[in-house]
MDAnalysis code that builds the backbone (N, CA, C; Angstrom):
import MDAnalysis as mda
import numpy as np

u = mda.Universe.empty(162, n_residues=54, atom_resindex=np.repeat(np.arange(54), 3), trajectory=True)
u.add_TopologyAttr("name", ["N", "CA", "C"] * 54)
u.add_TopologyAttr("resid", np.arange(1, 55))
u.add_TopologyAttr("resname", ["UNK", "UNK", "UNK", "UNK", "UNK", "UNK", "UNK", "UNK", "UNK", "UNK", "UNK", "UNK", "UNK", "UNK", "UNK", "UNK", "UNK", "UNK", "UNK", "UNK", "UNK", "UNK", "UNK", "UNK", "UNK", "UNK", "UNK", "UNK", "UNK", "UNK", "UNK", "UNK", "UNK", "UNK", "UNK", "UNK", "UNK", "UNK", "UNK", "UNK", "UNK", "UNK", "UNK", "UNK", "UNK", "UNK", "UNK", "UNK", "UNK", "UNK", "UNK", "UNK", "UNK", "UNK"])
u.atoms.positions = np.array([
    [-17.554, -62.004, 9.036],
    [-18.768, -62.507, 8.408],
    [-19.169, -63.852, 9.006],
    [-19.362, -64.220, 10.070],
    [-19.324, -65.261, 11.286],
    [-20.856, -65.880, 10.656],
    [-22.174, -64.651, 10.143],
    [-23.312, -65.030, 10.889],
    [-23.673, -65.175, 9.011],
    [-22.867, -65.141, 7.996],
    [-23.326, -64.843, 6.531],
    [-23.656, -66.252, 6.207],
    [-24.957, -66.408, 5.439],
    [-25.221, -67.475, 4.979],
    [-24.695, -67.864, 3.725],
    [-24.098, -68.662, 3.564],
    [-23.752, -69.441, 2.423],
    [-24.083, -70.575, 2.434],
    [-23.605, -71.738, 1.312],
    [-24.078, -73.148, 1.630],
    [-22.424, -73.322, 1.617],
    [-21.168, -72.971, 1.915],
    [-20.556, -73.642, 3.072],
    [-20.605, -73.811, 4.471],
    [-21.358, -72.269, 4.808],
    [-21.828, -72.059, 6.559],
    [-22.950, -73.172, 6.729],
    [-23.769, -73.099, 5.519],
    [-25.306, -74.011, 6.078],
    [-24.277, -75.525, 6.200],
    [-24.041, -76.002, 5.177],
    [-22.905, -77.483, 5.421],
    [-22.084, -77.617, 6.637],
    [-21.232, -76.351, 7.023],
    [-20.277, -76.823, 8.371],
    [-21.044, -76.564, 9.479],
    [-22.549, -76.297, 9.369],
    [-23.225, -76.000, 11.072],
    [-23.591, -77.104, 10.829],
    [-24.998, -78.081, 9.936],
    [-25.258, -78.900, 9.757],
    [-24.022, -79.981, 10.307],
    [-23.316, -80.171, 9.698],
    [-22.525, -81.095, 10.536],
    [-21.757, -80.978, 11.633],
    [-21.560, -79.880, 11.825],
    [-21.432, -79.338, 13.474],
    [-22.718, -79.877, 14.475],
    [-23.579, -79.521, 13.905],
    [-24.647, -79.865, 15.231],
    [-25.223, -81.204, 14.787],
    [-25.192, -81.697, 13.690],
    [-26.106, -83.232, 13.726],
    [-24.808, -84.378, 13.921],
    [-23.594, -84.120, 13.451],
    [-22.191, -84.988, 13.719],
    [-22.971, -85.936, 15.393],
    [-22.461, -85.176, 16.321],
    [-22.707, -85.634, 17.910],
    [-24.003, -86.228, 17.894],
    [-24.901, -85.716, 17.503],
    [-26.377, -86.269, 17.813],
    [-26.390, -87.644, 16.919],
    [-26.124, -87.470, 16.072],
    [-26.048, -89.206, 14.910],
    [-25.274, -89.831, 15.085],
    [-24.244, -89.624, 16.414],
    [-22.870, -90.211, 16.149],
    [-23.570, -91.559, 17.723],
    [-24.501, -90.178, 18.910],
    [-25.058, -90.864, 19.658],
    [-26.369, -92.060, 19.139],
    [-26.732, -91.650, 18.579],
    [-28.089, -92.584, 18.427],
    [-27.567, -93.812, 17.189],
    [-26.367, -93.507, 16.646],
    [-25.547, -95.004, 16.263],
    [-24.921, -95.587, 17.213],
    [-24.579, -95.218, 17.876],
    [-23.372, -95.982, 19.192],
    [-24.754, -96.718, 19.863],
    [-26.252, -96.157, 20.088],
    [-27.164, -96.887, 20.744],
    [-27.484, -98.035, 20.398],
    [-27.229, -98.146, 19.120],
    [-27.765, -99.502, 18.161],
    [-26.506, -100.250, 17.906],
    [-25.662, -99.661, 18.550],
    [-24.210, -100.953, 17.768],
    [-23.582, -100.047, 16.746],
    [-23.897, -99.004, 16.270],
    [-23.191, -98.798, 15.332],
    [-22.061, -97.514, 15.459],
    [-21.556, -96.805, 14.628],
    [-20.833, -96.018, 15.161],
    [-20.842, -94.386, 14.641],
    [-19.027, -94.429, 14.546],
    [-18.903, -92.848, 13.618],
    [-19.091, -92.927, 12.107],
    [-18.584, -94.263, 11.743],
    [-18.517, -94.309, 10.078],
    [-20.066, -94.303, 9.633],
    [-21.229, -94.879, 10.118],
    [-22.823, -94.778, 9.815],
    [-22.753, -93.601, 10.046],
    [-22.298, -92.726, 11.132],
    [-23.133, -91.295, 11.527],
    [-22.386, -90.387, 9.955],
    [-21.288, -90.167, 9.705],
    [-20.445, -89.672, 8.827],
    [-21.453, -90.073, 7.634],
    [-21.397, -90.951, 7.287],
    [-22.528, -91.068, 6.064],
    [-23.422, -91.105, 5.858],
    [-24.463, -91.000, 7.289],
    [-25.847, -90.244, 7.106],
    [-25.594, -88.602, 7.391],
    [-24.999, -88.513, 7.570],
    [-24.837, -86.401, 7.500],
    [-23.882, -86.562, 6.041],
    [-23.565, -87.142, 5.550],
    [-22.866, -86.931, 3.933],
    [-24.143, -87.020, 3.141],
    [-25.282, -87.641, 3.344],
    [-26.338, -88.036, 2.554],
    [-26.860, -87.114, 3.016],
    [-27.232, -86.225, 3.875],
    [-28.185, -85.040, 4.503],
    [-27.095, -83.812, 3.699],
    [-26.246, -83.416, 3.837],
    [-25.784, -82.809, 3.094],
    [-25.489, -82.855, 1.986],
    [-25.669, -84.139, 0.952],
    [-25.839, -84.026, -0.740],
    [-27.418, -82.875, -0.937],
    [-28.481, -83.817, -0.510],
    [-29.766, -83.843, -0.071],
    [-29.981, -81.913, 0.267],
    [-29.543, -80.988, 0.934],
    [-29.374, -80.019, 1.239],
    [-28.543, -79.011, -0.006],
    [-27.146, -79.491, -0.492],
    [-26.789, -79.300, -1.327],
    [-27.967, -79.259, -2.511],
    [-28.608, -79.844, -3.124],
    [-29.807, -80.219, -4.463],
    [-30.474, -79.016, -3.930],
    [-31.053, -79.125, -2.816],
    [-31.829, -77.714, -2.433],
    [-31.616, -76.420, -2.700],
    [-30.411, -76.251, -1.940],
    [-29.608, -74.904, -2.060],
    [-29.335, -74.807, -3.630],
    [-29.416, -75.585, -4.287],
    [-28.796, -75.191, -5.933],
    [-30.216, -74.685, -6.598],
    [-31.329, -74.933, -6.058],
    [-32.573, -74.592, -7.061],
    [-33.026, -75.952, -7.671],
    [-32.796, -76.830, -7.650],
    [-32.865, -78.140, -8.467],
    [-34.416, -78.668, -7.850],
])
């Protein structure tokens, strides 16, 4: 079931593919992994509210 949507699959691609990309465009500004980690924790609460119907 590789391709089944759930909101654990939607959560571990989401941070599969935005992790690297936010991790680059913090390292551009000075900043790092711990900013990128907690703007994809805030994109995934944010996603989470969605997926529930809320």
């Amino acid at each position: 079931m590789e391709h089944s949507i759930s909101p654990q699959n939607i959560e571990k691609d989401i941070h599969k593919k935005l992790m690297p990309k936010l991790f680059l465009e913090c390292k551009s500004i000075g900043s790092g992994m711990v900013q990128a980690k907690k703007m994809v924790e805030m994109i995934l609460q944010i996603t989470r509210v969605g997926l529930s119907g809320d």
